[in-house]
TIMI-2910 file (N, C-alpha, C, CB; in pm, 1 decimal, decimal comma, always signed):
<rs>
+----------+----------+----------+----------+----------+----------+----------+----------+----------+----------+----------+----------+------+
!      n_x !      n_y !      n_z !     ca_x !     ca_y !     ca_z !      c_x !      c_y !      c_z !     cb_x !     cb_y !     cb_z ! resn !
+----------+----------+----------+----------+----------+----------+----------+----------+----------+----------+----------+----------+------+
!  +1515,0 !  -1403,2 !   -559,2 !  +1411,0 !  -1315,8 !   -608,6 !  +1319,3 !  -1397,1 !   -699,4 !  +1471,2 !  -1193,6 !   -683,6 !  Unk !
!  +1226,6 !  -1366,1 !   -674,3 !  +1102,4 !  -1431,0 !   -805,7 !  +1057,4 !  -1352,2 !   -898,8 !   +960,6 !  -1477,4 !   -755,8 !  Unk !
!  +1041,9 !  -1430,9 !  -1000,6 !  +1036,6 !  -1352,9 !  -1159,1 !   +839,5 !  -1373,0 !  -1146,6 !  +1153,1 !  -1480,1 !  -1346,1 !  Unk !
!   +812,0 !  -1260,6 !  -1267,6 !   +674,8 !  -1266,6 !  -1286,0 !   +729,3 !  -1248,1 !  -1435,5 !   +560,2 !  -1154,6 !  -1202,8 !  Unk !
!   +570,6 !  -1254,7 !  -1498,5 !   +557,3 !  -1249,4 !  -1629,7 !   +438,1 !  -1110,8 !  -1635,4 !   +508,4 !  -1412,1 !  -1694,1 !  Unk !
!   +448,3 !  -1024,0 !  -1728,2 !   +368,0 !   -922,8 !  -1687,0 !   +355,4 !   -909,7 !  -1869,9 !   +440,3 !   -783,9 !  -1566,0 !  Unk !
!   +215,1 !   -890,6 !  -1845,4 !    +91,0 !   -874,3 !  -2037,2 !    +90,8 !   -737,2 !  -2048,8 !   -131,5 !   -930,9 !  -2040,7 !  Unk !
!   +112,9 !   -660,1 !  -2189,3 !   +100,6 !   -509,9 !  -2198,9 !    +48,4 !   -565,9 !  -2297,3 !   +211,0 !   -390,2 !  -2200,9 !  Unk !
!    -55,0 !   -436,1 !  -2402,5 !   -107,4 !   -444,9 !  -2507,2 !    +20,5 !   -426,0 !  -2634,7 !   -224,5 !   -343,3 !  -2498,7 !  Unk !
!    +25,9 !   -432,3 !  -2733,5 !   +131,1 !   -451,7 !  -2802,7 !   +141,0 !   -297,6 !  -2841,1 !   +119,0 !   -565,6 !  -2916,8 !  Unk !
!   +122,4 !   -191,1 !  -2882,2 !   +128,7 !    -44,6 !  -2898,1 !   +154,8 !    -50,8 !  -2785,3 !    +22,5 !    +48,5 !  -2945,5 !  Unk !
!   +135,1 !    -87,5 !  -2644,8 !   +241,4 !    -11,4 !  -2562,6 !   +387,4 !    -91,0 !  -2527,3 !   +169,0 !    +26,8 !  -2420,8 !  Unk !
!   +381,5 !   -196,5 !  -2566,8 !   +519,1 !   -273,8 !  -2610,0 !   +594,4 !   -185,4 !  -2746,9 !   +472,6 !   -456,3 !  -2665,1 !  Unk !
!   +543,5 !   -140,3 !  -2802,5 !   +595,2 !    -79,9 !  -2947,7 !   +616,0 !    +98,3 !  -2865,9 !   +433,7 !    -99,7 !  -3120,8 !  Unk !
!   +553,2 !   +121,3 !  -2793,2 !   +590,0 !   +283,8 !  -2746,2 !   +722,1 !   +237,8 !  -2664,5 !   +449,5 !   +382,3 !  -2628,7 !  Unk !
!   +757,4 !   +130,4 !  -2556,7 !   +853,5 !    +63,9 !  -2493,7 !   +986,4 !    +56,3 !  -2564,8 !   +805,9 !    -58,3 !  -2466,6 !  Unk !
!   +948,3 !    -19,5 !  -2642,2 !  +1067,7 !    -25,9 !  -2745,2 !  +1163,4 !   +120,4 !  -2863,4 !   +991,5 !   -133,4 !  -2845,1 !  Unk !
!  +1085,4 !   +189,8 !  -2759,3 !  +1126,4 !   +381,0 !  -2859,5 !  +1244,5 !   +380,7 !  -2702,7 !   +911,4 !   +596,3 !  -2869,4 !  Unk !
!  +1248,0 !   +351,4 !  -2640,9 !  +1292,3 !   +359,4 !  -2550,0 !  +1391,2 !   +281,0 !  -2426,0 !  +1216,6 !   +385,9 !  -2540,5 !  Unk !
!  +1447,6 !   +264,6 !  -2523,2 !  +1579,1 !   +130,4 !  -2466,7 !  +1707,5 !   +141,6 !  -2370,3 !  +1663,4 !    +79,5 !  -2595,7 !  Unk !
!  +1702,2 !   +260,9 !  -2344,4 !  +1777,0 !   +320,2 !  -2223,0 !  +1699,8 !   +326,1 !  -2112,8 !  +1827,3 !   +453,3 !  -2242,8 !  Unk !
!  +1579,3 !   +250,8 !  -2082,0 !  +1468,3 !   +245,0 !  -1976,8 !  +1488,0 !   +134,0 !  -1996,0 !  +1326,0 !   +302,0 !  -1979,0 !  Unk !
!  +1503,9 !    +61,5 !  -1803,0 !  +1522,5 !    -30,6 !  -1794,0 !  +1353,4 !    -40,9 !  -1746,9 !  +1649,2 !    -63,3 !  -1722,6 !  Unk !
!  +1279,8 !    -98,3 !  -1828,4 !  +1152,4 !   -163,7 !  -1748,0 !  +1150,6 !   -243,9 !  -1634,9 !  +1086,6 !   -240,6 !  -1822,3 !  Unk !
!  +1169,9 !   -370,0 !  -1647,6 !  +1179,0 !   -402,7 !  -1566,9 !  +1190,5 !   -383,2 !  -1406,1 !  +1217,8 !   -428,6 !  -1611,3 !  Unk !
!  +1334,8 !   -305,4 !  -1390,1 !  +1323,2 !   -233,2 !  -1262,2 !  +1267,9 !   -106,7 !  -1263,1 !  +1441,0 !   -219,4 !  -1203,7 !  Unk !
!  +1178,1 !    -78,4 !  -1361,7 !  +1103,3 !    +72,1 !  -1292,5 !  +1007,4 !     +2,1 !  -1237,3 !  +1036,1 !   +210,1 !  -1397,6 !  Unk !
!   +968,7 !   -200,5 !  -1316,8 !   +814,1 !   -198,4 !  -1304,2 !   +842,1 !   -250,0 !  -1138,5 !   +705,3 !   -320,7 !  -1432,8 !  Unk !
!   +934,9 !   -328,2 !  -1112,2 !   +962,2 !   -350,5 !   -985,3 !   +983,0 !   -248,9 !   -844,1 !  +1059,9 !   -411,0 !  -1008,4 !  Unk !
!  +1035,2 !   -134,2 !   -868,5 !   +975,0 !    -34,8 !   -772,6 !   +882,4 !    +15,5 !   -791,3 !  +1029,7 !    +52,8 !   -743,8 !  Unk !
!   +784,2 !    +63,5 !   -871,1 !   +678,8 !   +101,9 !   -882,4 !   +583,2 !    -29,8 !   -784,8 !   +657,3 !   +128,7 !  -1044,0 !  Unk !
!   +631,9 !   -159,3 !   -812,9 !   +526,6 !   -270,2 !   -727,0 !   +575,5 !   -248,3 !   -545,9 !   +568,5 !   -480,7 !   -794,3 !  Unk !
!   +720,1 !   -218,2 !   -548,1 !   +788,7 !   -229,6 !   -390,8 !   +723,8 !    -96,5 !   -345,6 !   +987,9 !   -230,5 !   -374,8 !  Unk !
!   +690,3 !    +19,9 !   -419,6 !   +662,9 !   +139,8 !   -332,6 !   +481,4 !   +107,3 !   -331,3 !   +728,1 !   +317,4 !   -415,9 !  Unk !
!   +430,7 !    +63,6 !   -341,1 !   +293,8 !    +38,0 !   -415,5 !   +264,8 !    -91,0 !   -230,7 !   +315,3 !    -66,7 !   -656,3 !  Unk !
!   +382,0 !   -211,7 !   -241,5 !   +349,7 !   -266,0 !   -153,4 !   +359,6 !   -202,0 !     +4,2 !   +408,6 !   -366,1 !   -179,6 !  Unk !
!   +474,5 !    -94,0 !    -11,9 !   +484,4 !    -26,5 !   +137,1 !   +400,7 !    +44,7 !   +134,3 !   +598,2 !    +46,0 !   +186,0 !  Unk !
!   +352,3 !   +136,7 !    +59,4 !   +251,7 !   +177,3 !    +63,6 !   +108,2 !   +118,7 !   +157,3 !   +248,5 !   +180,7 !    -53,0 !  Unk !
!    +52,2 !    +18,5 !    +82,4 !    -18,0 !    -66,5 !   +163,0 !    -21,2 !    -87,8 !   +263,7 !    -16,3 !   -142,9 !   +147,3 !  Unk !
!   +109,2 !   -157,7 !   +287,5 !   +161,0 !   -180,4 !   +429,1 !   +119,5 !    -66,5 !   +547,8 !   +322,5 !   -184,8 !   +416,5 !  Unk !
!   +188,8 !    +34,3 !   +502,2 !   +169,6 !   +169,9 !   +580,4 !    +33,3 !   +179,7 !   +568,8 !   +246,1 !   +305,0 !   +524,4 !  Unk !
!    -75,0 !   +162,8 !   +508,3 !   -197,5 !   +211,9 !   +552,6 !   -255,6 !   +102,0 !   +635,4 !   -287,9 !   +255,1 !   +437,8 !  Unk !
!   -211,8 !     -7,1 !   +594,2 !   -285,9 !   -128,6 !   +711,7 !   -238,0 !    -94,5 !   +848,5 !   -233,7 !   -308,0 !   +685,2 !  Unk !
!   -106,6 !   -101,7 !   +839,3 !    -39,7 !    -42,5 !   +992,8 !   -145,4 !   +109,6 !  +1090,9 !   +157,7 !    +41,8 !   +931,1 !  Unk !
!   -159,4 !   +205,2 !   +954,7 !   -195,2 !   +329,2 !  +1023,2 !   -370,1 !   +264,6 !  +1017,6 !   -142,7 !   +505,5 !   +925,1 !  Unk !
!   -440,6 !   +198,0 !   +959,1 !   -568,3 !   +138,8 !  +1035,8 !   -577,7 !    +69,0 !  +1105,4 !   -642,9 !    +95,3 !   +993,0 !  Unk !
!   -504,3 !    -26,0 !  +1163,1 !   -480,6 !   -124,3 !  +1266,5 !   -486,7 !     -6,9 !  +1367,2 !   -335,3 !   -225,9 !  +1258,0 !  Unk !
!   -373,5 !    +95,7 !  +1393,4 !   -336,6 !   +168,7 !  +1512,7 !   -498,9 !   +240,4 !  +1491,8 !   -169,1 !   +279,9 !  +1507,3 !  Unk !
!   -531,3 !   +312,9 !  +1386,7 !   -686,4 !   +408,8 !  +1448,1 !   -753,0 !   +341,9 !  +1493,7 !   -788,0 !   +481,9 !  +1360,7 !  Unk !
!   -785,1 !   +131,9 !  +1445,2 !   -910,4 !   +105,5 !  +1546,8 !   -821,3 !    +74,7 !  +1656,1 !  -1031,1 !    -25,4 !  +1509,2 !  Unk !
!   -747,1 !    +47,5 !  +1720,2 !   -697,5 !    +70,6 !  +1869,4 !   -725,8 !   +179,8 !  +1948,4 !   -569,5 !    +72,0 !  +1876,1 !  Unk !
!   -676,7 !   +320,3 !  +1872,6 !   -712,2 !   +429,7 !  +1944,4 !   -839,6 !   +436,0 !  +1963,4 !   -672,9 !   +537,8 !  +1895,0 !  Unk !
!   -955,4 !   +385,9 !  +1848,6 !  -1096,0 !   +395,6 !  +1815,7 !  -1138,8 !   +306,4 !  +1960,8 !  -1143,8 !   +322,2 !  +1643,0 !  Unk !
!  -1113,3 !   +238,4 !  +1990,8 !  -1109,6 !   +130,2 !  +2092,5 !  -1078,3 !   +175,7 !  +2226,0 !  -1013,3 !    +28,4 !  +2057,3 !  Unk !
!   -982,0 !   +271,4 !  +2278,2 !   -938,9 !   +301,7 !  +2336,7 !  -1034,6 !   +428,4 !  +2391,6 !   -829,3 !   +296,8 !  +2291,5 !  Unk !
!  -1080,2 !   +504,8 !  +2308,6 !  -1121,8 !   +593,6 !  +2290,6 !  -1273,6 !   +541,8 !  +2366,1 !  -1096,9 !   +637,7 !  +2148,4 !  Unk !
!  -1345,6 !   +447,7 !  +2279,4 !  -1479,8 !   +373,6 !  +2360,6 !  -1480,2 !   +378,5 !  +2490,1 !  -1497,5 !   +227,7 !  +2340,8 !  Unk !
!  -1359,8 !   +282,8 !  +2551,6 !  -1309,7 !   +233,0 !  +2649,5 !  -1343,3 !   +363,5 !  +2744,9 !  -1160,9 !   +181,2 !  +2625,3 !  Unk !
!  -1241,0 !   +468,2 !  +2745,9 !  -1223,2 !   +554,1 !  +2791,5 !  -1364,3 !   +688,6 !  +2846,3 !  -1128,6 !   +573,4 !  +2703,4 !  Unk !
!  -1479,0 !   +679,0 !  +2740,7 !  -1574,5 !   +721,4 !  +2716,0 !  -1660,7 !   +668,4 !  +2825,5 !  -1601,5 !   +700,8 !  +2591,9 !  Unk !
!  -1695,7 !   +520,6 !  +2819,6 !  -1743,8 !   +430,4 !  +2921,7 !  -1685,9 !   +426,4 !  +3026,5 !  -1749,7 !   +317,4 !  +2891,5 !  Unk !
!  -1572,4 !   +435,9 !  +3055,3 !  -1498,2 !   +471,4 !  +3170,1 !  -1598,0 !   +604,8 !  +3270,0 !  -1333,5 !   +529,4 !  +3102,9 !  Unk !
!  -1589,3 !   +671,9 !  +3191,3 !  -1605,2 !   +820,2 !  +3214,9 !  -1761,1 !   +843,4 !  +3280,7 !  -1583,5 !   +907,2 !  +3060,1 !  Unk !
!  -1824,7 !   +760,6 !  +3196,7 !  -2001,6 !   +745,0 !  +3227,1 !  -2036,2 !   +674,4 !  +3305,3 !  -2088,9 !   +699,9 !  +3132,5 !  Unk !
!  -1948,2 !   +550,1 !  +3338,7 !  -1977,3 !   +475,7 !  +3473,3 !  -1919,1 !   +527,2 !  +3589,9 !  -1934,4 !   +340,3 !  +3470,2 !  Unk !
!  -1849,1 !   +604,4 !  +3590,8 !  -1789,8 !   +726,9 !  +3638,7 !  -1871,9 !   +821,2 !  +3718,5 !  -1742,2 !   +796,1 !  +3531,6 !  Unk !
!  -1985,8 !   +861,3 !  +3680,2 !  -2069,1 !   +950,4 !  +3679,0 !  -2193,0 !   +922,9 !  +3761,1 !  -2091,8 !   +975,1 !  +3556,3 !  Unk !
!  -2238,8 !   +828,1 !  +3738,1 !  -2336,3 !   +734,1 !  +3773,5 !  -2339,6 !   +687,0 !  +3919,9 !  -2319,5 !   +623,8 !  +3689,5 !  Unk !
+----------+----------+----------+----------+----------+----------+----------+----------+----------+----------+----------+----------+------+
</rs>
């Protein structure tokens, strides 16, 4: 696993520290893992719309040379 170093303003290091039964660290680390699937999942679901978007053209032109 790789470590980062992560900057807070110091009042919110001092609100942090009211609170020591919170493991930071791993909240800040799923908060980044759901944050990256996240992403993921929307690149995936725009990749697939311009395919369909594509498909869809395709299909359109199909249809009109079709006609003709």
């Amino acid at each position: 696993m790789v470590s980062i170093t992560l900057s807070v303003p110091e009042n919110v290091r001092e609100e942090m520290k009211k609170f020591p039964e919170v493991n930071w660290s791993a909240l800040v680390r799923k908060v980044i893992e759901e944050k990256a699937r996240n992403l993921s999942l929307k690149e995936k679901m725009k990749n697939k719309f311009k395919d369909e978007e594509n498909f869809n053209e395709w299909a359109v032109k199909l249809i009109r040379e079709g006609r003709k």
